[in-house]
Backbone atoms as SQL, in Angstrom:
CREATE TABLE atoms (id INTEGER PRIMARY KEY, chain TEXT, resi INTEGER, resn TEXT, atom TEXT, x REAL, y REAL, z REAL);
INSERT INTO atoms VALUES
  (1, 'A', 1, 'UNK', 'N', 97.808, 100.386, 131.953),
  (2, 'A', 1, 'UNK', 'CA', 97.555, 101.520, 131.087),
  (3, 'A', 1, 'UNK', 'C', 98.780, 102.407, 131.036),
  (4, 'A', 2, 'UNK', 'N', 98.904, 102.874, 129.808),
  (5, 'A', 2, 'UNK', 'CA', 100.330, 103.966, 129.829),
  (6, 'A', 2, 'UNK', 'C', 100.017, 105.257, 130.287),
  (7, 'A', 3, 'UNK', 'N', 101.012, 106.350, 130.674),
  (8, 'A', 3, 'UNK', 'CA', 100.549, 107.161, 131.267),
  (9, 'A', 3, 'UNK', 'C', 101.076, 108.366, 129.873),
  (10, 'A', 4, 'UNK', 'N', 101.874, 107.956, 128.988),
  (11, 'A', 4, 'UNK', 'CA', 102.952, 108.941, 128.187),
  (12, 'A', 4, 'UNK', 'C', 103.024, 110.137, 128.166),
  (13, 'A', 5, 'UNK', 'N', 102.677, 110.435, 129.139),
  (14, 'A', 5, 'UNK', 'CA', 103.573, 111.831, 129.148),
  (15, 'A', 5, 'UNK', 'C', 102.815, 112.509, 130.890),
  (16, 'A', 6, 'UNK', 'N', 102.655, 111.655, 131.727),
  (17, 'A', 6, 'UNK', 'CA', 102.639, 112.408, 133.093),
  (18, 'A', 6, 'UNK', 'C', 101.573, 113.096, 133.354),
  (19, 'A', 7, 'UNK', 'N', 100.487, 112.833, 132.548),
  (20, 'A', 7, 'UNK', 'CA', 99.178, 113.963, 133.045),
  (21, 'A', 7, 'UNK', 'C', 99.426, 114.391, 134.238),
  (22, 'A', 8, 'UNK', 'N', 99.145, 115.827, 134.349),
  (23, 'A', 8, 'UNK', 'CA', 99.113, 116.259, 135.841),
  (24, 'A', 8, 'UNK', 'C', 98.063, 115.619, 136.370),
  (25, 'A', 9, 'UNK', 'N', 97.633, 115.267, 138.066),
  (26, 'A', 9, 'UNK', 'CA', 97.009, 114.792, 138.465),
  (27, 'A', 9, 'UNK', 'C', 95.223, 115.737, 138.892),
  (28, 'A', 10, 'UNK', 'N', 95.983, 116.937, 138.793),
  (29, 'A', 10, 'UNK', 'CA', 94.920, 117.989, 139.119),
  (30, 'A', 10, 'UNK', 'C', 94.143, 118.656, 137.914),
  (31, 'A', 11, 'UNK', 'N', 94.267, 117.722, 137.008),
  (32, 'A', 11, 'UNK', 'CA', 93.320, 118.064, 135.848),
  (33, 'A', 11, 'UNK', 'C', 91.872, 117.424, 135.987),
  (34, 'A', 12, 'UNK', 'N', 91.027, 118.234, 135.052),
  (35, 'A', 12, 'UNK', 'CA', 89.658, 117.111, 134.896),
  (36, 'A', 12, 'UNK', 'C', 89.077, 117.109, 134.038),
  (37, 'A', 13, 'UNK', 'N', 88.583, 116.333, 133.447),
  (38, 'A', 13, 'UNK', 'CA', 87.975, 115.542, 132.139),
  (39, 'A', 13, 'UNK', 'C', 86.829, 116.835, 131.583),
  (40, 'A', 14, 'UNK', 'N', 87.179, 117.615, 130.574),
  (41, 'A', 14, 'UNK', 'CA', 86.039, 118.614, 130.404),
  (42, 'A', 14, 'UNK', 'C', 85.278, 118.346, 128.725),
  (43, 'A', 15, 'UNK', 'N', 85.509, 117.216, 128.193),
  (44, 'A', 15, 'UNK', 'CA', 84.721, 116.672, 127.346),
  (45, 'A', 15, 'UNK', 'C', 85.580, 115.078, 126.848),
  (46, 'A', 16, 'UNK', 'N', 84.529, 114.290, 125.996),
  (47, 'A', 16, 'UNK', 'CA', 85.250, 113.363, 125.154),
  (48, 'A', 16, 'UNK', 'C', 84.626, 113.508, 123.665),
  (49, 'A', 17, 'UNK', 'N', 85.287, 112.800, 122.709),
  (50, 'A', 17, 'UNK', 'CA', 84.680, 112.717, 121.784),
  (51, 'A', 17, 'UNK', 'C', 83.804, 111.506, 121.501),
  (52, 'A', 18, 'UNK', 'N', 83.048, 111.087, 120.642),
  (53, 'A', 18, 'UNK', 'CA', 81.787, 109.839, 120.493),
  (54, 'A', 18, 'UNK', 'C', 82.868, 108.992, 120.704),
  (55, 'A', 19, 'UNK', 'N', 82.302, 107.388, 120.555),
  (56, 'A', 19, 'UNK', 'CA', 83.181, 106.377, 119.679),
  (57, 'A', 19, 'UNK', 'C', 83.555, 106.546, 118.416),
  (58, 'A', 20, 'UNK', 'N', 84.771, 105.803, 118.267),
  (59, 'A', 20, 'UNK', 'CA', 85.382, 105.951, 116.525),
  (60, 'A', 20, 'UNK', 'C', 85.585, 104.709, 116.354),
  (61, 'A', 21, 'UNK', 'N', 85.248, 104.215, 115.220),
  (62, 'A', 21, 'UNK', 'CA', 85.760, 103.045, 114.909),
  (63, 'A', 21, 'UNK', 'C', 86.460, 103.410, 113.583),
  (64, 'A', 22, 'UNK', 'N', 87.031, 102.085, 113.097),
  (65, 'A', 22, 'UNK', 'CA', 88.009, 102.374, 111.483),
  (66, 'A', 22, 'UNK', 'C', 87.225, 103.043, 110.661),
  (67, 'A', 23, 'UNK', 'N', 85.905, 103.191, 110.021),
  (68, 'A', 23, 'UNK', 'CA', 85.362, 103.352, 109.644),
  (69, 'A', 23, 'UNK', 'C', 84.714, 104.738, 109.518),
  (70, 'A', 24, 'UNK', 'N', 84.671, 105.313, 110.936),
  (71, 'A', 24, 'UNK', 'CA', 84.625, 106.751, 111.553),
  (72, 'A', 24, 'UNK', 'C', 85.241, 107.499, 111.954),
  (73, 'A', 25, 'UNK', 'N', 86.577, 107.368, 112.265),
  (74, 'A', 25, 'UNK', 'CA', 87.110, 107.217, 112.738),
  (75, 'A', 25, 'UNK', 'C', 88.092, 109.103, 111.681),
  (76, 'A', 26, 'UNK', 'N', 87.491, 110.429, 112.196),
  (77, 'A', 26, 'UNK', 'CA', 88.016, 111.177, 111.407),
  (78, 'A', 26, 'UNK', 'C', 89.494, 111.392, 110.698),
  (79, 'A', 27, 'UNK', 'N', 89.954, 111.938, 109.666),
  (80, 'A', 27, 'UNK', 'CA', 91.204, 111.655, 108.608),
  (81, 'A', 27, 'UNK', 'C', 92.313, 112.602, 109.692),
  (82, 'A', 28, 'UNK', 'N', 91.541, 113.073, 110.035),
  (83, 'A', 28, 'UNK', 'CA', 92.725, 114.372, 111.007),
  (84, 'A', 28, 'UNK', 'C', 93.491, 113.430, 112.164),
  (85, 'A', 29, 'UNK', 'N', 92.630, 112.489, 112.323),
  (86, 'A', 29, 'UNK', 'CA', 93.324, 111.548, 113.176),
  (87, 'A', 29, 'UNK', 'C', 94.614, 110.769, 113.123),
  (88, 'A', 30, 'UNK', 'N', 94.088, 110.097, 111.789),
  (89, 'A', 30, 'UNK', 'CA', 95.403, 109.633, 111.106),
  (90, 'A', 30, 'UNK', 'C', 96.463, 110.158, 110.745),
  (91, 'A', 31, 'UNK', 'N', 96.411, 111.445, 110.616),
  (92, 'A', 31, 'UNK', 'CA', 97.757, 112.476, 110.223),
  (93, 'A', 31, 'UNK', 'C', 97.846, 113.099, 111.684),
  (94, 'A', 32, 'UNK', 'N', 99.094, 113.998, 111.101),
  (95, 'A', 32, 'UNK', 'CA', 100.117, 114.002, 112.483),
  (96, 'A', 32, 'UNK', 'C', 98.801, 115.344, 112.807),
  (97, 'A', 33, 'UNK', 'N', 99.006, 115.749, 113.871),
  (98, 'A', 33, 'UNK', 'CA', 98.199, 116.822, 114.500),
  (99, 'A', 33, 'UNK', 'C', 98.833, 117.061, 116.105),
  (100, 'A', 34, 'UNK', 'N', 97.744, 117.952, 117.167),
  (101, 'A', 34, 'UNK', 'CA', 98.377, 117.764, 118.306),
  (102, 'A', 34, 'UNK', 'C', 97.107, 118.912, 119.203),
  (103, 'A', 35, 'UNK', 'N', 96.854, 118.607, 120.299),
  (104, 'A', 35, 'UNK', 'CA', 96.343, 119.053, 121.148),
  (105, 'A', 35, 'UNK', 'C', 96.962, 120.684, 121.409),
  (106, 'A', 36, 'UNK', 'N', 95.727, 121.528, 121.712),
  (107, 'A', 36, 'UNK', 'CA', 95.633, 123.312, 122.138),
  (108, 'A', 36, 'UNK', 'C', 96.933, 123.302, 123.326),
  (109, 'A', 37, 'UNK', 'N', 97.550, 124.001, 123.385),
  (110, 'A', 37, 'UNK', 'CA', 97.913, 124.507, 124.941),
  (111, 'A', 37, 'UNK', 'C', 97.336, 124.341, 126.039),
  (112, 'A', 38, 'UNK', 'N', 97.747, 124.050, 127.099),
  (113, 'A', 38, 'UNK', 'CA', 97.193, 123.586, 128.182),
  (114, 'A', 38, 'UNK', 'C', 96.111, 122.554, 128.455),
  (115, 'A', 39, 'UNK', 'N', 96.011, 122.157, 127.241),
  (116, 'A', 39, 'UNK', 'CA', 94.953, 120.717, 127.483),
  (117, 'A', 39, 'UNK', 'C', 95.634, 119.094, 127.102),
  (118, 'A', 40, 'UNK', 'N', 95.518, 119.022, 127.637),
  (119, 'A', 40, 'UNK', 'CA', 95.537, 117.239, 127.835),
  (120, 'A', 40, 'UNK', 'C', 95.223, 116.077, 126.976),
  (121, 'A', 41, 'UNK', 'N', 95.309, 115.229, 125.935),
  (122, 'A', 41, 'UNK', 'CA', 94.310, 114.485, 125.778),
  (123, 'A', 41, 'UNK', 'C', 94.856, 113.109, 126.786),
  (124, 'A', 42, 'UNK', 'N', 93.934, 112.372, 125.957),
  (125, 'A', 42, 'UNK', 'CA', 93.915, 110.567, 126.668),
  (126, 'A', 42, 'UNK', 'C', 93.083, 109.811, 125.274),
  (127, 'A', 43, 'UNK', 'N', 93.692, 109.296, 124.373),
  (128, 'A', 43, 'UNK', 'CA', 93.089, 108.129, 123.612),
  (129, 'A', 43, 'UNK', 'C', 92.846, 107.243, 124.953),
  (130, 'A', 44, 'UNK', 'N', 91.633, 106.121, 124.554),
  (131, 'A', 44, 'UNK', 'CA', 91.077, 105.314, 124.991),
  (132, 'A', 44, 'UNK', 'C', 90.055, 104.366, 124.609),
  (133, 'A', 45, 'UNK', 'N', 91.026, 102.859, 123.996),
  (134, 'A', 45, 'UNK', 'CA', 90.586, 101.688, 123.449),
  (135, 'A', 45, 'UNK', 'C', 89.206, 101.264, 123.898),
  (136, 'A', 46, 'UNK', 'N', 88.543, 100.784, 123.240),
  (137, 'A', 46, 'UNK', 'CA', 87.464, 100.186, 123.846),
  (138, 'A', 46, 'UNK', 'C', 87.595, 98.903, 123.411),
  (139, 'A', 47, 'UNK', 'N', 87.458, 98.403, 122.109),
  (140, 'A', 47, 'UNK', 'CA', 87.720, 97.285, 121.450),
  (141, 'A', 47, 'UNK', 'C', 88.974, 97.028, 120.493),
  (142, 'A', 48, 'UNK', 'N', 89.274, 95.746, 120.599),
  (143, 'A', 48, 'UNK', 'CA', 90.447, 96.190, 119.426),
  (144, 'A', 48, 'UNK', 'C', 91.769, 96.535, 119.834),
  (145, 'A', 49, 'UNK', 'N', 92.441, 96.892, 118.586),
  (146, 'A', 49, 'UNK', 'CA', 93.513, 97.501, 119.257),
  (147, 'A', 49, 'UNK', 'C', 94.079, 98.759, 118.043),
  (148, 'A', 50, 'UNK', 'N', 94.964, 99.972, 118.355),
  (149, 'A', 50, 'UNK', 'CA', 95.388, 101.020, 117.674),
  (150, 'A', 50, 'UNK', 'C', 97.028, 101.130, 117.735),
  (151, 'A', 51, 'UNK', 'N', 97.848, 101.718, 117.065),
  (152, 'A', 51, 'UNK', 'CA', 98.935, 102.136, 117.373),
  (153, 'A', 51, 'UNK', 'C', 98.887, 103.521, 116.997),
  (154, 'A', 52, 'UNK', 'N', 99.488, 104.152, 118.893),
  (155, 'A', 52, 'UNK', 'CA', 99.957, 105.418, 118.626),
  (156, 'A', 52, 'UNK', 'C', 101.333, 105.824, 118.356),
  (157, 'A', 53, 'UNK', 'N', 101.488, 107.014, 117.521),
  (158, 'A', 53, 'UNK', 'CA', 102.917, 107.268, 117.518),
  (159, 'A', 53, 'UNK', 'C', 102.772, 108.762, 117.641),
  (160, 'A', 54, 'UNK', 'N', 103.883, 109.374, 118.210),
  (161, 'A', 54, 'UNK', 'CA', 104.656, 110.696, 118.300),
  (162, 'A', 54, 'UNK', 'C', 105.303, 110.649, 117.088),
  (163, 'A', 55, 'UNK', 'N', 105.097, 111.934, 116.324),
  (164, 'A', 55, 'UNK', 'CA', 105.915, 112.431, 115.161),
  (165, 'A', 55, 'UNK', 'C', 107.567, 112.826, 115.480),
  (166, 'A', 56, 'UNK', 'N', 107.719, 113.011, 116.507),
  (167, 'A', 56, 'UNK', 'CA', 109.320, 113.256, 116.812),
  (168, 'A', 56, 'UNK', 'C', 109.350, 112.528, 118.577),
  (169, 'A', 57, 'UNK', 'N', 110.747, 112.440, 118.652),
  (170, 'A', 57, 'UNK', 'CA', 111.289, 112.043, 120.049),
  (171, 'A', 57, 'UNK', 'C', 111.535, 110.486, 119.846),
  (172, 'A', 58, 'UNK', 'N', 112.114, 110.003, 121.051),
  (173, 'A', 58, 'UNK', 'CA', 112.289, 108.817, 121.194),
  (174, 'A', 58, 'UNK', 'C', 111.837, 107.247, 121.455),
  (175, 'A', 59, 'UNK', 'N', 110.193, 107.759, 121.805),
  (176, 'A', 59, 'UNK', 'CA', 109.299, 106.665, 121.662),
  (177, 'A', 59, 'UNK', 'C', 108.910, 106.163, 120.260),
  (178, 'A', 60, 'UNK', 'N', 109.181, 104.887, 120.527),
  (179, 'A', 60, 'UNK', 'CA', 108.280, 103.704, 119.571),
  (180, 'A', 60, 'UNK', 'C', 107.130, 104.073, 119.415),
  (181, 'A', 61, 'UNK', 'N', 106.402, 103.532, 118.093),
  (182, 'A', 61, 'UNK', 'CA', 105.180, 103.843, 118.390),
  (183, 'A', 61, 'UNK', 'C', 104.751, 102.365, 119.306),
  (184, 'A', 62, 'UNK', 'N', 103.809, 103.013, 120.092),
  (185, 'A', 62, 'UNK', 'CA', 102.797, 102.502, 121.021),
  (186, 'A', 62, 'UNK', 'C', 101.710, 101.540, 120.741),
  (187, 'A', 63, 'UNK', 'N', 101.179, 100.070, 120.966),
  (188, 'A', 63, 'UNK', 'CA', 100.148, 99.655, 120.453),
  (189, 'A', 63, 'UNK', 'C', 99.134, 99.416, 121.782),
  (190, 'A', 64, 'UNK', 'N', 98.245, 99.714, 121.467),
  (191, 'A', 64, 'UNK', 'CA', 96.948, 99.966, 122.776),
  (192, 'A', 64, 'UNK', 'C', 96.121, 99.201, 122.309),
  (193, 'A', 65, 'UNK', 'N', 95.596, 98.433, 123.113),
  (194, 'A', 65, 'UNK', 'CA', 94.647, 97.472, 122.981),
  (195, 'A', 65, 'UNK', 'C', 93.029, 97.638, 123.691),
  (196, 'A', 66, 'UNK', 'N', 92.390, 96.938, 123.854),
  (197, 'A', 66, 'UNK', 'CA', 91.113, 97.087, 124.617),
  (198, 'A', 66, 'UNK', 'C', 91.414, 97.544, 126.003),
  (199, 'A', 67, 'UNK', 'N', 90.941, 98.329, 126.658),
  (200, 'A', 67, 'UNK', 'CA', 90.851, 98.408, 127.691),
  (201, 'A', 67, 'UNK', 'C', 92.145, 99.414, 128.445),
  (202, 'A', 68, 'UNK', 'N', 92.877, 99.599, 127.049),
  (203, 'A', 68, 'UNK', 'CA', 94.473, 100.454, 127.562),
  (204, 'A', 68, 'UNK', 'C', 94.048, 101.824, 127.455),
  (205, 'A', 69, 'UNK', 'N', 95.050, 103.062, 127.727),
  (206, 'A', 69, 'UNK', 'CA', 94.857, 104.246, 127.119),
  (207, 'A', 69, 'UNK', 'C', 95.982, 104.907, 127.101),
  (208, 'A', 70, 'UNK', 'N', 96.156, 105.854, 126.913),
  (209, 'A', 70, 'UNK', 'CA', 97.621, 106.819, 126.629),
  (210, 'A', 70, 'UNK', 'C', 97.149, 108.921, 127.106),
  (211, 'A', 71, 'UNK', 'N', 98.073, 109.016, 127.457),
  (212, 'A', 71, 'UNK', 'CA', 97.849, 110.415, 127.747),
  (213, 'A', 71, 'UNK', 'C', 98.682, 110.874, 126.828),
  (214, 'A', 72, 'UNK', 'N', 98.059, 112.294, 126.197),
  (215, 'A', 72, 'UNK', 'CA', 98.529, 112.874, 125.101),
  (216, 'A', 72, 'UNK', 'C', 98.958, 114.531, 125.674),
  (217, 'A', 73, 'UNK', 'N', 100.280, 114.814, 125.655),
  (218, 'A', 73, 'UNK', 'CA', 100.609, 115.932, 126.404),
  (219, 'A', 73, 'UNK', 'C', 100.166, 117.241, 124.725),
  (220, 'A', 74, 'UNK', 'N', 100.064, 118.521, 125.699),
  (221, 'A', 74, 'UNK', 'CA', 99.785, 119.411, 124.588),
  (222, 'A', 74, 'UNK', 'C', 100.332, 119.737, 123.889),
  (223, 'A', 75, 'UNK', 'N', 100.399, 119.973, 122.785),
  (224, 'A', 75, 'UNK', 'CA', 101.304, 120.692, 121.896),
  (225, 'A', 75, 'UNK', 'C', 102.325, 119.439, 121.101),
  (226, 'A', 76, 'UNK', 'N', 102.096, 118.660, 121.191),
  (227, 'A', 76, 'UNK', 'CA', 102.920, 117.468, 120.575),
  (228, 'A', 76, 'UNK', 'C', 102.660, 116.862, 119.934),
  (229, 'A', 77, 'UNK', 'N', 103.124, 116.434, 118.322),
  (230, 'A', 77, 'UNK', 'CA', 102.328, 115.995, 117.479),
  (231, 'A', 77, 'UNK', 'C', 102.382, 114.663, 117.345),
  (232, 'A', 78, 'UNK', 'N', 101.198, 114.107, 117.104),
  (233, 'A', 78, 'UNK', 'CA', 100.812, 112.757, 117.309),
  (234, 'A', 78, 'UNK', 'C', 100.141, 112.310, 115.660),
  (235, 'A', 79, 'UNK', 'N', 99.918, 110.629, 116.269),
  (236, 'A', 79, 'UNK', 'CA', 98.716, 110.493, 115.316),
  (237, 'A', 79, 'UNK', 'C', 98.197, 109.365, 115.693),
  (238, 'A', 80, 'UNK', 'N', 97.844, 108.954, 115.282),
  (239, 'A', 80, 'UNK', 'CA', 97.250, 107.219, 115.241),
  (240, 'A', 80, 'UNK', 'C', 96.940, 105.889, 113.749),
  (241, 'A', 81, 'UNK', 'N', 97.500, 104.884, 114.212),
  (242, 'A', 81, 'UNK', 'CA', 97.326, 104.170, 112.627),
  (243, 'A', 81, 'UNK', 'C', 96.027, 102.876, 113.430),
  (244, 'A', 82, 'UNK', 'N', 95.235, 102.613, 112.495),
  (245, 'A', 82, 'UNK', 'CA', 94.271, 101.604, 112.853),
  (246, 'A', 82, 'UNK', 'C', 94.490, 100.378, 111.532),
  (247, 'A', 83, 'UNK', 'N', 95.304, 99.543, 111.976),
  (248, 'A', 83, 'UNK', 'CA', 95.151, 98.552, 110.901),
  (249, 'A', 83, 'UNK', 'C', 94.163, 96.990, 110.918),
  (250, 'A', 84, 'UNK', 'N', 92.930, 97.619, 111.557),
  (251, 'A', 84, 'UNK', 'CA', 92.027, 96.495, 111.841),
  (252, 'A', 84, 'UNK', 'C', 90.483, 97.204, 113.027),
  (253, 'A', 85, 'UNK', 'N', 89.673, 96.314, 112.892),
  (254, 'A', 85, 'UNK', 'CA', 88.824, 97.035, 113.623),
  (255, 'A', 85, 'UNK', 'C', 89.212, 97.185, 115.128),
  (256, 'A', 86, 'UNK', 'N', 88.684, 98.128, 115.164),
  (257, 'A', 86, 'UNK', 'CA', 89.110, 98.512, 116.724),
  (258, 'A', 86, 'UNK', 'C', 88.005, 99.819, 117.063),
  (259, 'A', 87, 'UNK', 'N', 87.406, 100.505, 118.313),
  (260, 'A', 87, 'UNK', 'CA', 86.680, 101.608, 119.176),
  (261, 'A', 87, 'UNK', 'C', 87.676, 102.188, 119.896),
  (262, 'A', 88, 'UNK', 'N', 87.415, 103.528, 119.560),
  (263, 'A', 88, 'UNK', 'CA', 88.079, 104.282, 120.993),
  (264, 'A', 88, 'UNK', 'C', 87.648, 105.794, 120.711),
  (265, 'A', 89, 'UNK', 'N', 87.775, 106.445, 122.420),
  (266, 'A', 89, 'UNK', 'CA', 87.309, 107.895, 122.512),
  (267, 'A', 89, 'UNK', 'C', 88.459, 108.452, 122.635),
  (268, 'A', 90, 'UNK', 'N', 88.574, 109.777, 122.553),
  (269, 'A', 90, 'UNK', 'CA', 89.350, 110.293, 123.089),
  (270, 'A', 90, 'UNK', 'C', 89.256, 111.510, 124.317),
  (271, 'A', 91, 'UNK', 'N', 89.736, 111.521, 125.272),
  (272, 'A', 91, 'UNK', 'CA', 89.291, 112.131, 126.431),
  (273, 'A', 91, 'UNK', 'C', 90.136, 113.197, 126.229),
  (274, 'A', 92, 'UNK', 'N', 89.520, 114.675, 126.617),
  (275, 'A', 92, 'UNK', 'CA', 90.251, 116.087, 127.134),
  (276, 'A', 92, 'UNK', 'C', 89.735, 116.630, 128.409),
  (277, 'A', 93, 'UNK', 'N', 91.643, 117.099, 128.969),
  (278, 'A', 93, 'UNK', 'CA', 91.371, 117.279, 130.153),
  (279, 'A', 93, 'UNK', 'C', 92.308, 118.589, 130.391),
  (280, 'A', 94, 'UNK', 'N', 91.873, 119.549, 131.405),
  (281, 'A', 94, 'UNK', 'CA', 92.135, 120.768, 131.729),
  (282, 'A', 94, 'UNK', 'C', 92.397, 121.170, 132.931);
């Protein structure tokens, strides 16, 4: 599993969102956006697979598969592309 960007270890999980699939999968997602201050996220595949990308910096975008996940630091804009079916939640942590 990737860690991208160092979650602190002394955080803890204070909600997720449902499953998403392609289908449900809200439009805000797909465009660039980015997590509150001081919170955390974590995409997390269930089925399938997604590619994440960072809107700026030096990472590739990322492809996550079943069972992978990614930590999403705050304030950094992201997004996600789904070019096939695929599930995943996304976890916030504080």
């Amino acid at each position: 599993m990737s860690s991208g960007g160092g979650r602190p270890s002394d955080l803890r999980m204070v909600r997720s969102t449902r499953l998403f699939d392609e289908s449900t999968v809200p439009a805000g997602l797909l465009a660039a956006h980015q997590i509150a201050a001081g919170v955390w996220g974590r995409v997390v595949v269930h089925t399938g697979s997604l590619t994440f990308a960072y809107e700026e910096g030096p990472e590739d975008p990322l492809e996550l598969h079943a069972g992978e996940g990614h930590d999403i630091p705050p304030l950094r804009p992201h997004r996600l592309v789904l070019d096939g079916p695929a599930t995943f939640a996304i976890e916030f942590y504080k």
